[in-house]
C-alpha positions in Angstrom: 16.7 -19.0 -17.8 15.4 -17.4 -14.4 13.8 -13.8 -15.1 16.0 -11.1 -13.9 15.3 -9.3 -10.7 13.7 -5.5 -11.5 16.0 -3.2 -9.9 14.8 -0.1 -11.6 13.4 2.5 -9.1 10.4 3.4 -11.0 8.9 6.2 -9.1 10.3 8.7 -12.0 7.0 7.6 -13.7 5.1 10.1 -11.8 7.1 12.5 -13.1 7.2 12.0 -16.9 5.3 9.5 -18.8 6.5 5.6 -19.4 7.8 5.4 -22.7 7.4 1.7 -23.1 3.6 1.3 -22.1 2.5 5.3 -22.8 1.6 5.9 -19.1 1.3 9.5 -18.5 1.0 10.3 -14.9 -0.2 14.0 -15.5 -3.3 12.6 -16.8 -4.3 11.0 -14.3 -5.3 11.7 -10.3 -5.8 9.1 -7.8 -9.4 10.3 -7.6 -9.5 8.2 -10.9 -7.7 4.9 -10.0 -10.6 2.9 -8.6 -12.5 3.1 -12.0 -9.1 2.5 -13.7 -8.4 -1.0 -11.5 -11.6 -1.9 -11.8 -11.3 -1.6 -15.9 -8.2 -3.5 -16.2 -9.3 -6.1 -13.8 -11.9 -7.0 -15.7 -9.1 -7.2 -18.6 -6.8 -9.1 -16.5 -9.7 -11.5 -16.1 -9.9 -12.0 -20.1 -5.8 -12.5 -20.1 -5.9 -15.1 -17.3 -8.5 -17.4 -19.8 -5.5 -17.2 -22.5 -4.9 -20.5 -24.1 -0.9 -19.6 -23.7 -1.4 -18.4 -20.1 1.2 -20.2 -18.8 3.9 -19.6 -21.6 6.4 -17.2 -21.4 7.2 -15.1 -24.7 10.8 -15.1 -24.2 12.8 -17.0 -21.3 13.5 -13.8 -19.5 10.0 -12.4 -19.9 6.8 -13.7 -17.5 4.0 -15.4 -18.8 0.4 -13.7 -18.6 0.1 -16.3 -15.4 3.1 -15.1 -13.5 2.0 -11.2 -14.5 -1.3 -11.6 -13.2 -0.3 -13.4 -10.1 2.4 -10.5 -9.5 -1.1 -7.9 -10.4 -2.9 -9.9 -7.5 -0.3 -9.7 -5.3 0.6 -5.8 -6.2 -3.3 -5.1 -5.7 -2.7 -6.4 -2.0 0.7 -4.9 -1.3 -1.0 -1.6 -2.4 -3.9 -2.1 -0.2 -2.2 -2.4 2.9 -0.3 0.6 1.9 -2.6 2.5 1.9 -4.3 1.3 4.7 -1.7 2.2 6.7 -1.2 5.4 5.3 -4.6 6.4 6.5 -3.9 5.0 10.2 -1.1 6.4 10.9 1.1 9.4 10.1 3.5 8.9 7.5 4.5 5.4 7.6 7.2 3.3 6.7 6.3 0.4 4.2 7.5 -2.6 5.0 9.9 -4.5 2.3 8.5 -6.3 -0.2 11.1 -8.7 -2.9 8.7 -9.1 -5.8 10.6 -11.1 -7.2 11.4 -13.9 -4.1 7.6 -13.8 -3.9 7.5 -15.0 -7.4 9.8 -17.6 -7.2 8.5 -18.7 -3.2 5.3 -18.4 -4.6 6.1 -20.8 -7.9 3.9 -18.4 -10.2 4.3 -19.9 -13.0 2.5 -23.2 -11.6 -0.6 -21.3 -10.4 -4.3 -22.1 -11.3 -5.1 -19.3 -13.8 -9.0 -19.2 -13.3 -7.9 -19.5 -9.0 -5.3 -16.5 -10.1 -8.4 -14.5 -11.8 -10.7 -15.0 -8.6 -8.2 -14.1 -6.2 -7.1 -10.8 -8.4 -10.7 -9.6 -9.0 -11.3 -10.0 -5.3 -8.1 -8.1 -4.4 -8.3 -5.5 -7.2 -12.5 -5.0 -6.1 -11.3 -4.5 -2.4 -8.3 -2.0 -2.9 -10.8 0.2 -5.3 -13.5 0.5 -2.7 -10.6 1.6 -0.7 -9.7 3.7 -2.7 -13.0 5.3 -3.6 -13.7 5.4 0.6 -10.4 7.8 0.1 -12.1 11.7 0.7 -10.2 15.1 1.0 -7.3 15.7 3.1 -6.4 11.8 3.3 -5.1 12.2 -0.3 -2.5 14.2 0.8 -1.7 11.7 3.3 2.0 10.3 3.4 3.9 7.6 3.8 7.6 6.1 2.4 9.3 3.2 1.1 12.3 1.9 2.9 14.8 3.7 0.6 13.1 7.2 1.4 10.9 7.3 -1.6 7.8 9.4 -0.3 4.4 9.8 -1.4 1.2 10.8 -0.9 -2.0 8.8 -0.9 -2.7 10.8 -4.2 1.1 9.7 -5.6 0.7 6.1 -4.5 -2.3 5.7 -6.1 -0.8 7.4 -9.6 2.2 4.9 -9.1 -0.1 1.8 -8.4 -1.8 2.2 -11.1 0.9 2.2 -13.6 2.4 -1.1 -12.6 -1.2 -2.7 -13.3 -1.5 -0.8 -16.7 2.5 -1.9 -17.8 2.2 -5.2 -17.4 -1.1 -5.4 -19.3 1.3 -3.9 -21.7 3.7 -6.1 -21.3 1.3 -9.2 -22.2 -0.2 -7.5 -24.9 3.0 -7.4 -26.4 4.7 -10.6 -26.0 3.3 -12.0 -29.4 5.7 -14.9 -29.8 5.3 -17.0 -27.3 7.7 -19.4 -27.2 8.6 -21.3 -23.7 6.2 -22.6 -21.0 6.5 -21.2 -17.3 6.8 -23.0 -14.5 
């Protein structure tokens, strides 16, 4: 069974905390994501050395492989966000199908300790960018291609949840059942 395509618009979770992984956006500030990335990085690196990296807990569910290729690839995504949201005034972010990328990508058949490299490296870069972030620029805009908005400040908050769920969502798929790929 193919995992099914996220079509959830989960910007509400900088409004009111996640109830499945506990994220609460009023706790944290963007000011505070570099350290935070840096953290779970160094968590997703311990996840990616899993003897039952590449199995999936359920046949709809990723394993930690295809999570922490999607992390790496998020991490990048984000960077060039916010990259361009300091270059220029309030951009539009191109499209991004997380899930085509998965499947064009073939996740599942990835090289986990390649995979950890290449998320440390991408998480490391995106929170020096982040820390370079000073002032005004985290009031800086820009907006996804179905108008949602945010700030440098908002992105940062929302970034940071997607890394922090899906460290959820590996912690909790206990049963793991069916190998990916």
């Amino acid at each position: 069974m193919d995992i099914v395509p996220d079509t959830k618009d989960w910007t509400w979770v900088l409004h009111r905390p996640c109830e499945d992984c506990g994220f609460d956006p009023q706790r944290v500030r963007g000011i505070d994501v570099a350290s935070m990335l840096r953290t779970s990085a160094a968590v997703w690196q311990q996840e990616l050395r899993r003897a039952d990296v590449r199995v999936r807990p359920r046949p709809s569910t990723w394993s930690p492989l295809e999570y922490g290729c999607h992390v790496r690839d998020v991490c990048c995504r984000f960077d060039a966000r916010l990259r361009l949201m300091l270059d220029k005034d309030d951009p539009l972010f191109e499209s991004w199908d997380q899930d085509a990328t998965a499947l064009e990508s073939r996740y599942g058949e990835q090289d986990p300790a390649v995979v950890a490299g290449e998320l440390s490296e991408a998480a490391d870069t995106l929170a020096e960018h982040f820390d370079a972030v000073i002032g005004p620029q985290w009031q800086r805009s820009g907006r996804r291609s179905d108008d949602a908005q945010f700030t440098v400040d908002s992105i940062a908050v929302y970034f940071i949840h997607d890394v922090l769920h899906h460290l959820h969502d590996v912690a909790a798929s206990t049963s793991p059942a069916i190998p990916s790929g």
